[in-house]
C-alpha positions as CSV (number, residue, x, y, z in Angstrom):
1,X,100.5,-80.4,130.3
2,X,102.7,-77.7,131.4
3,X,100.7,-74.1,132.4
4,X,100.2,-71.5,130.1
5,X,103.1,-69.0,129.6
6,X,103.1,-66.1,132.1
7,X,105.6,-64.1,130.3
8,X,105.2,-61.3,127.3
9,X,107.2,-60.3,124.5
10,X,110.1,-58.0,125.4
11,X,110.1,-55.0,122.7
12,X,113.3,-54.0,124.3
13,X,114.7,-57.3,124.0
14,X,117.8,-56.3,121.5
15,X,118.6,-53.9,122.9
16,X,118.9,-55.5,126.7
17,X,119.7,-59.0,125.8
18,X,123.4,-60.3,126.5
19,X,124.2,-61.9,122.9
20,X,126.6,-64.0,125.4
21,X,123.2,-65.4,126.7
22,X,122.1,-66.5,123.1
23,X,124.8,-68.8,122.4
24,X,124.4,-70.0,125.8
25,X,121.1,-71.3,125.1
26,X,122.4,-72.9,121.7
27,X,124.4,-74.7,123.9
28,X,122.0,-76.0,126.1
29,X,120.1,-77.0,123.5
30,X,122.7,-79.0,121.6
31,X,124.2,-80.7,125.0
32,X,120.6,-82.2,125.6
33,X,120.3,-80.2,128.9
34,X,121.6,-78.0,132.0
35,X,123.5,-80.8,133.5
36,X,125.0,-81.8,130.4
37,X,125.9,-78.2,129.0
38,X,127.4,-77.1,132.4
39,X,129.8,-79.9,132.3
40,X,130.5,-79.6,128.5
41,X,131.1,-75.4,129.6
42,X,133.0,-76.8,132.8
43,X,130.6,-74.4,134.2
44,X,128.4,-74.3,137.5
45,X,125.1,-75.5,136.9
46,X,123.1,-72.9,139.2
47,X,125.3,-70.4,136.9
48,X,123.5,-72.2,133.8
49,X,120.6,-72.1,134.9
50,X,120.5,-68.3,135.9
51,X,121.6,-67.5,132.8
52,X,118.8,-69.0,131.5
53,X,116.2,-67.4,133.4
54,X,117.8,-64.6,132.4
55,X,117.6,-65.8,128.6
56,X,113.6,-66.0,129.4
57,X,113.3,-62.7,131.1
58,X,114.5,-60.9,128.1
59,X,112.5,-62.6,125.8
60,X,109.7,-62.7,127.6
61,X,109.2,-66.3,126.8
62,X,109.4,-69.6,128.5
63,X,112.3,-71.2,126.1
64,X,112.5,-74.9,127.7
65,X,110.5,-77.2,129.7
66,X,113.1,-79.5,132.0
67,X,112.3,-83.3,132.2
68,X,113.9,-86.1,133.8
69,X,115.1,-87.2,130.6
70,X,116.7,-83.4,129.7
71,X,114.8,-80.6,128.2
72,X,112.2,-79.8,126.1
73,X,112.2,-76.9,123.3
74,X,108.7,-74.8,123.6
75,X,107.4,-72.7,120.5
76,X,109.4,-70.1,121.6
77,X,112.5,-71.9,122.0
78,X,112.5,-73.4,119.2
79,X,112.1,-70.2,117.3
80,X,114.5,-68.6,118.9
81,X,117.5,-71.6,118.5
82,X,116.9,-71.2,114.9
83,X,117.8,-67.6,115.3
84,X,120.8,-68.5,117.2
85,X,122.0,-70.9,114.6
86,X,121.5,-68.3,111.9
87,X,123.4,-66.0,114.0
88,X,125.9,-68.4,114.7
89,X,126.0,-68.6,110.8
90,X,126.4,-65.4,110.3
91,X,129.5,-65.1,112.6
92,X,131.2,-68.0,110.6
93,X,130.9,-66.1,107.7
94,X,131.7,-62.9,108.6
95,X,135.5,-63.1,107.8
96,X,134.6,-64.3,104.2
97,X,132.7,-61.8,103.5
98,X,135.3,-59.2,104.2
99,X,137.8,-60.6,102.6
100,X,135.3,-60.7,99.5
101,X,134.7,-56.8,99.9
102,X,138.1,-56.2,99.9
103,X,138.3,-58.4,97.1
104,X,141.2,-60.4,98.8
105,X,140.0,-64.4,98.1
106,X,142.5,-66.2,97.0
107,X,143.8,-70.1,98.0
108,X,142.0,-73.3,97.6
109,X,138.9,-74.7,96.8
110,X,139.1,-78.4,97.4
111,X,136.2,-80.5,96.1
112,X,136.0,-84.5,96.6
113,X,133.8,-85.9,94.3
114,X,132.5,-89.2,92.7
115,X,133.2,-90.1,89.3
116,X,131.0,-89.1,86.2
117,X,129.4,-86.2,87.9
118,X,126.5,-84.5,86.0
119,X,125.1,-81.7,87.8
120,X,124.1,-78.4,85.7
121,X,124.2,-76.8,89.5
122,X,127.4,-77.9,90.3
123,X,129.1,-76.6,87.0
124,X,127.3,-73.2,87.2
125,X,128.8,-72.8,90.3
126,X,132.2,-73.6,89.6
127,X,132.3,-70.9,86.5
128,X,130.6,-69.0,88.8
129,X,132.7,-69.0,91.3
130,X,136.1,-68.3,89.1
131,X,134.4,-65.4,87.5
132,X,133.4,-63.6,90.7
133,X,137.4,-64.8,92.6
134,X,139.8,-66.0,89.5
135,X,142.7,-66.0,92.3
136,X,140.7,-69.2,94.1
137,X,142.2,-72.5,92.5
138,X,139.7,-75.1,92.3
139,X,140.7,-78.9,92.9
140,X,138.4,-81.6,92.3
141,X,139.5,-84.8,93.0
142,X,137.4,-88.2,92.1
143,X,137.3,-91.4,94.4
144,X,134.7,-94.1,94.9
145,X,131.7,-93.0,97.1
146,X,132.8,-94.4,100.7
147,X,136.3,-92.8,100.4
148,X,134.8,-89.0,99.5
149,X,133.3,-89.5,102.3
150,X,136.1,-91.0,104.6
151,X,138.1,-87.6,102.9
152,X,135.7,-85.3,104.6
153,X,135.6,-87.2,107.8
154,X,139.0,-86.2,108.2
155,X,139.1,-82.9,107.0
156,X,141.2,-83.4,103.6
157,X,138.4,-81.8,102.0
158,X,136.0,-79.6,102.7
159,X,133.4,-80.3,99.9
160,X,132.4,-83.1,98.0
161,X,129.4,-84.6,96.1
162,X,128.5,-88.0,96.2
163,X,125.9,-90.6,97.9
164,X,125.4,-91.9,101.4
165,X,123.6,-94.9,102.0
166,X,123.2,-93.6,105.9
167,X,124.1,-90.3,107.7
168,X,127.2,-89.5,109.0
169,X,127.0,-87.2,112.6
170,X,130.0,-84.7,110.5
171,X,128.5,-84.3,107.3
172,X,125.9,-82.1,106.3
173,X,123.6,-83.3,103.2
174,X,122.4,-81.2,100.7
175,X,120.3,-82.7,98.3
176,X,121.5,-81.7,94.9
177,X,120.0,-84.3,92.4
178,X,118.8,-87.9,91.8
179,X,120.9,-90.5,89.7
180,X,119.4,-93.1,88.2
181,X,121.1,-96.1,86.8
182,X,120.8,-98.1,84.0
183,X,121.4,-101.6,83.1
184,X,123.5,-101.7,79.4
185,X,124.9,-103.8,76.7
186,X,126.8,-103.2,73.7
187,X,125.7,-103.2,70.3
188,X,127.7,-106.8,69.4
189,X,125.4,-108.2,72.1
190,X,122.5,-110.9,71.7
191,X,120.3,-108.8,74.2
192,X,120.5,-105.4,71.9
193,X,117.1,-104.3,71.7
194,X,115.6,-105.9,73.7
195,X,114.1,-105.2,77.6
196,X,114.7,-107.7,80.3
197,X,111.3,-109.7,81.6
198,X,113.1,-110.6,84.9
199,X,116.5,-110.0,86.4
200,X,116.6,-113.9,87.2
201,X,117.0,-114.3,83.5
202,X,120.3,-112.4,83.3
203,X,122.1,-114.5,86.4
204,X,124.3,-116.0,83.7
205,X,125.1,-112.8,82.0
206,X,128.8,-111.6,82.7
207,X,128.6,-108.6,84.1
208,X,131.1,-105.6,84.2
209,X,131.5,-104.2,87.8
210,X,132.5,-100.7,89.6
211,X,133.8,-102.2,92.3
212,X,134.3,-99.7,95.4
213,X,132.5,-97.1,93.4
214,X,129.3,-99.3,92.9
215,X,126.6,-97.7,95.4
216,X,124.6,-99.9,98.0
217,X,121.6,-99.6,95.7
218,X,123.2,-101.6,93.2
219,X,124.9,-104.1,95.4
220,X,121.8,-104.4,97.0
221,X,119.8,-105.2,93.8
222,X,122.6,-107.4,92.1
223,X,122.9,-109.5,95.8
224,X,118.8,-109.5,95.4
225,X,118.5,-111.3,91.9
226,X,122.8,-112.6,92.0
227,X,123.7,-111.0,89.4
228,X,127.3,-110.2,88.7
229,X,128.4,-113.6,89.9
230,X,130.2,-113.9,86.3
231,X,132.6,-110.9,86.2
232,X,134.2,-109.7,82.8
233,X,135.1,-106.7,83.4
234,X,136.1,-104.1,86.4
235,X,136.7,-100.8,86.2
236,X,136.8,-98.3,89.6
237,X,135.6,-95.3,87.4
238,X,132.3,-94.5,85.8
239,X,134.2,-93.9,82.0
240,X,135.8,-97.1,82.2
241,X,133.1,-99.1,82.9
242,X,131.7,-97.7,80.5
243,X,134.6,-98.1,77.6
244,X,133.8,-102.1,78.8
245,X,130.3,-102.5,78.2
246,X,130.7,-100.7,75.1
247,X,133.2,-102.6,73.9
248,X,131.1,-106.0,74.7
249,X,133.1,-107.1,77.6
250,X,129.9,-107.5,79.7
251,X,126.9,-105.6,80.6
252,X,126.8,-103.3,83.5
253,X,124.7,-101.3,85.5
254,X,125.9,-97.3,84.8
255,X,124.1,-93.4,85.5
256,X,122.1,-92.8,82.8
257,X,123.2,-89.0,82.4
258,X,126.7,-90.7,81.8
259,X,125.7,-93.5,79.5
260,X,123.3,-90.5,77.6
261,X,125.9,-89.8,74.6
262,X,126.5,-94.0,74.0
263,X,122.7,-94.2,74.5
264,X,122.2,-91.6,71.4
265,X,125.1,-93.1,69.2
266,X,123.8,-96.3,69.4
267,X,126.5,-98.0,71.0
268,X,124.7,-99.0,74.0
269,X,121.1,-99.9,74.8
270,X,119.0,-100.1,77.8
271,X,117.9,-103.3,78.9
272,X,115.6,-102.4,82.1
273,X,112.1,-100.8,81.8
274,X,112.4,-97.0,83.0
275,X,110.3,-98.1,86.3
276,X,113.2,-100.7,87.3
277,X,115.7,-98.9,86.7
278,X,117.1,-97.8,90.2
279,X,117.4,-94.5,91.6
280,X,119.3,-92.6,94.8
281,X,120.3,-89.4,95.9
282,X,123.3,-87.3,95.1
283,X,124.4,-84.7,98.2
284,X,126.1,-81.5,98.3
285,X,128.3,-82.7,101.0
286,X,130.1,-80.5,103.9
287,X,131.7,-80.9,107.1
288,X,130.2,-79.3,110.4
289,X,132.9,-77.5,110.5
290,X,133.2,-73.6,111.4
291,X,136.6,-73.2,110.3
292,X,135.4,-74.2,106.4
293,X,138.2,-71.5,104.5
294,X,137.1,-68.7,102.3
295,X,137.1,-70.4,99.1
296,X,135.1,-73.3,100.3
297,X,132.7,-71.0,102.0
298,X,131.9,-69.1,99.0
299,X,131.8,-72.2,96.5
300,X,129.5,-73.5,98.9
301,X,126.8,-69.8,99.0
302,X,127.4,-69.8,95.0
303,X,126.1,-73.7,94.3
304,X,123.5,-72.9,97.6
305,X,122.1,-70.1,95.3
306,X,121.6,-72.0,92.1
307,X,120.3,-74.9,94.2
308,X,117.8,-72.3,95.8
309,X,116.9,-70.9,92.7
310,X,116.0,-73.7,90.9
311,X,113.1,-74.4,93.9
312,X,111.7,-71.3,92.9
């Protein structure tokens, strides 16, 4: 149990703090150590380490706790890394948001994104965005869910919406809705109006497929019950799936918000109780990237906002 603190708040501590020394510490932090962040800094360790002492003198504050295994965030560590990441933030944007006084955005706003996208956040943002900066383009361009991805991996994109069945170390999720998904036949077909008892009972059915764009959950559930094994029908995009099951090619598993308008028509039906029908997150998704350009930067804040407003 390490002894208790000896050190007090430093009222002074703006004004005699090195900001140098703050994004030192960030650094520290994120390499997992001294050691590690001296070699990362090709920097002395005794010179890290001073500097931190230093760090701890201003704020009056024992920041880490060292350990055999690396180091240890205290209270006041913690607390203060979050500051340094919102200052480090802060200094990311700062060019944006001159050149948004100055009312000088212009350029691109690229935007990867799945298929059949319904997000009243996502569009506010966009018609947002153009009213505030009508010199910014906006591109969106639809691929399956791996590839939007793979696109922001390598920096084609800066944005994108889609799903993620793990985490990827260069992405940053932002939860922006849940999708559920359906299972659907046409109106020619024998199982119209009626729900399914069991999926085992539909393993003859033929079934049209979304190929690359079909999302883990569904895999996973069709691979759990083999369904699917009969294909009619492929289509990589949401709307032609959709044309396909309509059209009695097959049934098929599809977003409900997508399906809503057939739904309402009458041209397709639901065949899964509401508490089978599977469900998954949709993310705002970003690179960790501090170079993100202006018009990405400022699409981003706009759909932030309406995300963060619709929490309150």
């Amino acid at each position: 149990m390490p002894a208790p603190d000896p050190l007090l708040p430093n009222p002074l501590f703006a004004a005699q703090v090195d900001w140098n020394l703050l994004r030192l510490f960030a650094d520290i932090v994120k390499a997992g150590g001294i050691g590690a962040a001296a070699r990362r800094l090709n920097k002395q360790q005794p010179t890290i380490s001073a500097a931190l002492k230093r760090l701890e003198e201003h704020a009056g504050a024992r920041l880490l706790h060292r350990s055999a295994s690396g180091v240890e965030l205290t209270a006041a560590g913690r607390a203060l890394y979050l500051l340094c990441e919102d200052m480090a933030q802060a200094a990311r944007a700062a060019p944006h948001r001159i050149a948004q006084a100055l009312q000088q955005v212009e350029g691109l706003a690229r935007i990867q994104v799945v298929s059949s996208i319904v997000s009243p956040a996502f569009d506010a943002a966009i018609a947002s965005l153009h009213a505030r900066h009508p010199a910014i383009r906006i591109e969106i361009r639809v691929s399956p869910w791996r590839s939007v991805l793979d696109v922001l991996e390598r920096g084609e994109a800066e944005l994108g919406v889609g799903t993620d069945s793990g985490v990827r170390a260069g992405l940053t999720y932002e939860p922006l809705f849940t999708e559920t998904q359906q299972l659907y036949c046409a109106r020619s077909s024998p199982l119209y109006g009626t729900r399914v008892a069991t999926m085992a009972s539909l393993r003859e059915q033929g079934f049209v497929l979304t190929g690359q764009d079909e999302v883990d959950t569904i895999t996973y559930l069709r691979q759990r019950y083999r369904l699917g094994t009969v294909v009619t029908g492929l289509a990589e995009d949401i709307h032609e799936a959709l044309r396909l099951i309509r059209l009695g090619t097959g049934i098929g598993f599809l977003p409900t918000l997508a399906a809503a308008p057939a739904v309402g028509s009458g041209d397709l039906w639901p065949l899964l109780p509401d508490d089978l029908a599977p469900s998954y997150p949709m993310y705002l998704l970003t690179r960790q990237a501090p170079e993100r350009g202006t018009p990405a930067q400022l699409f981003l804040d706009e759909i932030t906002g309406h995300l963060r407003a619709r929490e309150v």
